[in-house]
C-alpha positions, 0 to 999 in steps of 0.5 A: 871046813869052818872059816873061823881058824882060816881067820884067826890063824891069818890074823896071827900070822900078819900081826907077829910078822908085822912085830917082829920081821917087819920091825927089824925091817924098820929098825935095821934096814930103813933106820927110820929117823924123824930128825930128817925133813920130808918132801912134804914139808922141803918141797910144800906147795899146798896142792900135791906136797902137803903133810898129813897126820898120820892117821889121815894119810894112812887113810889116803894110802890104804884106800888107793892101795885097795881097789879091787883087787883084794876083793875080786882077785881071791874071787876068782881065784876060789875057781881052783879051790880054797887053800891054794888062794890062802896060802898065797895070800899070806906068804906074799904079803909077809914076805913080798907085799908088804916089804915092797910098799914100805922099802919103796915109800922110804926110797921115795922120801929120801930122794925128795919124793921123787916116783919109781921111774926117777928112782930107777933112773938114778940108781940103775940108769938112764935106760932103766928109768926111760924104760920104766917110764914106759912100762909103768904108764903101760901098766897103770892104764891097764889097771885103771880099766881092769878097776874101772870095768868091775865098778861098770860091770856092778852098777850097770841098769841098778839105780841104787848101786849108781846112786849111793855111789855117785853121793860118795863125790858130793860128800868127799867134797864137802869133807875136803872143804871143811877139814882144810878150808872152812874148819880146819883141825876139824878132822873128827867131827866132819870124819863123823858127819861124813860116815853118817852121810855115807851110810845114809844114801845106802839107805835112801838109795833102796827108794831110787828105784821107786821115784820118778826120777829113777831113771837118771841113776840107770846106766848102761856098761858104756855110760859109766864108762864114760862117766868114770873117765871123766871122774878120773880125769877131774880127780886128777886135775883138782887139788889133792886135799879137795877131793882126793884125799878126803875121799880116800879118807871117808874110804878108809873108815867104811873099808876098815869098818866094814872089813872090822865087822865082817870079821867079827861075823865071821867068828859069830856065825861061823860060815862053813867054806862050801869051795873044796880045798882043790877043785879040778880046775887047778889043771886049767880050762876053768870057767872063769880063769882058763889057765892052770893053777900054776902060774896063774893063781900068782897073778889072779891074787895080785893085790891081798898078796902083793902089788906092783900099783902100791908102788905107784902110789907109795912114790906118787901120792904118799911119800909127798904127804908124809909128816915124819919118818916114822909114820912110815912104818904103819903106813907103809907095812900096816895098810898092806897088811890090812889089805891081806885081811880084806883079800883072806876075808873075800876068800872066805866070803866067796868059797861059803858060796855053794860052788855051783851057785859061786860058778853060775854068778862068775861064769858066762851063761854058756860057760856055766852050761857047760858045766853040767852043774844045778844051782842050789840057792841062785834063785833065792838069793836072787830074790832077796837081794834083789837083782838078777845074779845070774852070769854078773861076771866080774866077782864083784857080785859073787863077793857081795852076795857072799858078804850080804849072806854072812851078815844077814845071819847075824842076829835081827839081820835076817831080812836085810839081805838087800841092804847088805847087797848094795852096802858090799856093792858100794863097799867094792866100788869106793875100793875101785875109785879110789885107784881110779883118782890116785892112779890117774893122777900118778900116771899124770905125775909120770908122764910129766916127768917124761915130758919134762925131759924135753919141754921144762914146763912139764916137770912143774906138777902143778903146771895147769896146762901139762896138768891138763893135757897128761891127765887127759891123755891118761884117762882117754887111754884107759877109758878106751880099754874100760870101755870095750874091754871084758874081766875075762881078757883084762883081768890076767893081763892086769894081773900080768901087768900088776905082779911085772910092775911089782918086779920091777919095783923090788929089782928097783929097792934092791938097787937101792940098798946095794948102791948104799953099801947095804948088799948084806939086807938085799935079800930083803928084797931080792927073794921074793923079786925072784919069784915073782919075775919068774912066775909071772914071766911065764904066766904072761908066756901062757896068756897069750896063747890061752887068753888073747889069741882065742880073742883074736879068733873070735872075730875080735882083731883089733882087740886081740892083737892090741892086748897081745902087743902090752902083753909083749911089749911089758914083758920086753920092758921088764926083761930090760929094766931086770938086766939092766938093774942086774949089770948094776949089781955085778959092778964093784962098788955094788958090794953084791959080789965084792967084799967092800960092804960098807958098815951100817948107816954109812952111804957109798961116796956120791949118794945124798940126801937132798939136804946134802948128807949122807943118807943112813939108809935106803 
C-alpha cells in the first residue's frame, strides 16, 4: 500500500474539520472575544504570567503538548497493523482531541488561569476538585517518567545523541536572554540564529565519538536518568521566558520543519507501507503490547488522537501566556491538529519498515525469538546508521530509522542514513523535554495550589521556597519511576493514565457548559467523554492481569505492586470525580434534563467572570 493517499486524505480531513466544526466551535460555543483581558495581562507578574504573541505561544504550547507520544504511540501501536492506528488517530482528534485542548484552555482564561483542578472544584465541587488534585499529580508523574525512559532509553552509550541533545539547553538560554532581556523584539533574528545552532550540533555531533573527550557524552540508562530529573527539576524553578519558553519555541521550528519536510518526502518518494492493514496481534499476546487490539490501541495511541496532559498544559502554562482570546483558536485546535499530522506521519514511517525488521527493533531479544521471524535489512541499516538496532525498545528507534529511510531516498540523500538517524533521534527527544519542563512545572502549579489549602504561602507561584520544594518532590517522584522502570510496563499504564486524565478533563468542560446554561452544546463534549471513559476503564481492568501481575511474578514485587496500586488508585479517582460531575448534571439548574436552557451568551445566576460580568461562554 502507498503511503501517499494515507497522507493527503489525512491532511484533508484535519484541514476541513478545523474549518468548519471547529470554527462553529469557536463562533457558537466559545463566542471568542478580544474585548475580554486575559490572565496574562489581569494577573502579569513577569515570571509565570506573561502575554506571548501568538506565534510565539503557539510554539510553547505545541512543543509541550508533543512528547513522545505522537511519536512512539502510533510505533507501537503498528503491532496490530496499520489501518486500525490511522482510523483512531483521525476520528479522535477531530472529535476528541482537539475540542478538549481548546474547551479547557478557554475554561482556563475565563476563570483567571486557574488549572483543571480548581476548574473542577469550582464547578463540580469541593470532592471533585480534592479528588483531581490527586489523580492529576498522579497521572503527571507517570507521564513524565514514561517521556523521560524513552529519551533514556535513545540516548544510552551514543555520544552523538547525548551531545546535540544536551546543546539544545545552552542554546534555549541564549534565546531566552536575547529575546526578552538583552534584545527585546528580536524574535525573528535570534529564532534564525537558534535553528542554525540546532542544526549545527547534529552536524558536529557525528565528530563527538572521534574526540577524546567523547566519553563525557556517554551515558548509561541510569545516569540520564538522573541527569534528566535534574533538568526537570531546573526548568521548573527558572522563569518561564529563561528557558522554558524559548526552548519550546526553538522546539517548535525543528518539529513544524521537520514534520513539513517529512511530508513533502513522503509525497516525492512514495514509501510503500510494508505492515499488513491487520496483523494477528490484533487478538493479543504480541511482542511489544500484550493485550488486544480492543481496548488497548485507544490507550497505546493517546497523544496524536487525544490527551489528557494537553490539559495540563492548556490551564497550567498556556492560558497565563495568552494575549488575546482569539488566539485561542489556533492554539488551542491548531497545534493538536498538527500534533495528529506528526502521529499519522510516525504511523507511515513505522509500518514502511519490513515487519520482521520493525518487531526485531521493538521487540526483546527473546520476544523476538520467539517469533520465529528473519530479519531482512536489520544488518544494513545497522551499519548505515551507525548503531546496534537490534532490541532498542522503546519506538524511539524504529520511528527514526523508519525516518532516516524515507529521507535518505530523497534526491543526493543516499549516503546520509546516519545523519537523518540522530536528527530523528534528537527530533524525538526535544519532543520528550519539552513535557518534561512543562509538565514538571504544571504538576509544581498543582501541588501548590493543594498545599495552599493549608499553608497561604504556597498559593504565591512565585513563592521561592514552595517553588522549590514542590518542584523538587515532583521530579523525585517521577525520577524514581524513570529510573527503575521498563517501556513495556510504563507505557500502558501511561496510556491508561493519559486517556483517564483526558476523561476527567471532558466530564470537567461538559460541566463547564451546562453550569453556563449551554447543556444544548454539552455533546460537544460529552460524546467523545463517553468513549473514552469506557474503553480506557477497561483497558486499565485488563492491564492488570496482562501487564502488571506478570511483573510481580517475575521476582520484580515491589514494582509490581506499586504499579498495580496507581493503576487502581487512578481508576478510583476517575470513578469519583465521573460521579461526582454526573450528580452535577441531574440538579436542576443544570439544564442537562430540565427545560431551563438559558439563550446564548447569557451565564446562570452567580457565574462570573473575574472582572465581575457575566461570562458569554464557558
Amino acid at each position: 500500500m502507498n503511503a501517499l493517499p494515507v497522507l493527503l486524505i489525512s491532511l484533508c480531513v484535519v484541514a476541513i474539520v478545523y474549518r468548519y466544526y471547529h470554527g462553529w466551535i469557536a463562533a457558537k460555543v466559545a463566542c471568542l472575544n478580544d474585548e475580554r483581558i486575559t490572565p496574562a495581562h489581569k494577573n502579569y507578574d513577569g515570571h509565570n504570567f506573561y502575554p506571548l504573541k501568538r506565534w510565539v505561544l503557539f510554539g510553547h504550547h505545541f512543543a509541550a503538548i508533543t512528547g513522545a507520544g505522537p511519536l512512539i504511540g502510533p510505533v507501537l501501536a503498528a503491532q496490530f497493523g496499520f489501518l486500525p492506528g490511522w482510523i483512531w488517530i483521525l476520528v479522535g482528534v477531530t472529535l476528541g482531541g482537539a475540542v478538549h485542548d481548546f474547551i479547557i484552555l478557554m475554561a482556563s482564561i475565563r476563570r483567571n488561569g486557574k488549572s483543571l483542578v480548581e476548574i473542577a472544584r469550582m464547578e463540580i465541587g469541593i470532592l471533585a476538585g480534592t479528588v483531581a488534585s490527586l489523580a492529576v499529580l498522579f497521572i503527571l508523574i507517570i507521564s513524565i517518567a514514561v517521556m523521560g525512559l524513552v529519551v533514556a532509553n535513545s540516548l544510552a552509550e551514543s555520544a552523538w545523541a547525548t551531545f546535540t541533545l544536551f546543546m539544545t539547553i545552552p542554546i534555549a538560554l541564549f534565546m531566552g536572554m536575547n529575546m526578552f532581556k538583552w534584545r527585546p523584539g528580536s524574535t525573528l533574528s535570534t529564532s534564525i540564529v537558534g535553528v542554525v545552532l540546532l542544526i549545527s550540533s547534529v552536524v558536529v555531533g557525528k565528530f563527538i565519538p572521534e574526540t577524546s573527550f567523547a566519553h563525557y557524552f556517554v551515558f548509561s540508562h541510569e545516569q540520564l536518568s538522573v541527569m534528566i530529573g535534574l533538568y526537570g527539576f531546573l526548568a521548573s524553578i527558572l522563569p518561564v521566558w529563561m528557558l522554558l519558553a524559548p526552548r519550546d519555541y526553538l522546539s517548535a521550528f525543528m518539529k513544524i520543519g521537520t514534520i513539513a519536510l517529512l511530508a513533502v518526502a513522503v509525497m516525492a518518494v512514495h514509501p510503500v507501507l510494508k505492515m499488513p492493514l491487520f496483523t494477528p496481534f490484533i487478538h493479543g499476546g504480541g511482542p511489544i503490547i500484550p493485550g488486544k487490539l480492543f481496548p488497548f490501541c485507544f490507550v497505546t495511541i493517546a497523544c496524536g488522537a487525544i490527551s489528557g496532559f494537553h490539559s495540563i498544559i492548556s490551564s497550567g502554562t498556556t492560558s497565563k501566556m495568552l494575549d488575546k482570546e482569539s488566539d485561542a483558536r489556533p492554539i488551542g485546535f491548531g497545534a493538536m491538529l498538527c500534533e495528529s499530522m506528526i502521529a499519522v506521519i510516525a504511523l507511515i514511517a513505522a509500518c514502511s519498515l519490513y515487519p520482521a525488521d520493525y518487531y526485531a527493533i521493538n521487540a526483546p531479544a527473546a520476544k523476538f525469538a520467539a517469533l520465529h521471524m528473519q530479519t531482512v535489512h536489520l544488518d544494513q541499516l545497522s551499519a548505515e546508521v551507525k548503531e546496534n538496532l537490534m532490541g532498542r525498545t522503546g519506538g524511539a528507534v524504529s520511528f527514526a530509522v523508519g525516518v532516516a529511510q524515507i529521507f535518505s531516498r530523497l534526491p543526493f540523500m543516499n549516503h546520509l542514513m546516519d545523519y537523518w538517524y540522530h536528527f530523528a533521534i534528537l527530533f524525538e527527544a526535544l519532543f520528550v523535554l519539552t513535557v518534561v519542563d512543562a509538565g514538571t512545572r504544571a504538576a509544581r502549579f498543582i501541588l501548590q495550589e493543594a498545599l495552599g489549602k493549608f499553608y497561604k504561602p504556597f498559593e504565591a507561584v512565585g513563592w521561592l521556597p514552595g517553588t522549590l520544594l514542590t518542584s523538587g518532590f515532583v521530579a523525585l517522584c517521577w525520577g524514581y519511576l524513570l529510573y527503575t522502570g521498563s517501556i513495556a510496563v510504563l507505557w500502558p499504564l501511561f496510556g491508561i493514565a493519559n486517556q483517564l486524565l483526558a476523561a476527567v478533563a471532558l466530564s470537567v468542560a461538559t460541566t463547564v457548559l451546562i453550569n453556563e446554561g449551554r447543556a444544548r452544546y454539552a455533546w460537544v463534549t460529552l460524546l467523545p467523554l463517553a468513549f473514552l471513559a469506557t474503553t480506557t476503564l477497561w483497558a486499565g481492568i485488563e492491564n492488570i492481569p496482562v501487564n502488571l501481575i506478570p511483573l510481580v511474578q517475575s521476582g520484580k514485587t515491589f514494582q509490581g505492586y506499586l504499579n498495580i496500586s496507581l493503576d487502581i488508585a487512578i481508576m478510583a479517582c476517575v470513578i469519583v470525580i465521573l460521579s461526582q460531575a454526573f450528580l452535577r448534571w441531574m440538579k436542576p439548574t443544570s439544564g442537562i434534563l430540565f427545560d431551563n436552557i438559558l439563550p446564548d451568551k447569557q451565564a446562570l445566576p452567580g457565574i462570573q467572570a473575574d472582572d465581575g460580568s457575566q461570562p458569554e461562554a464557558i
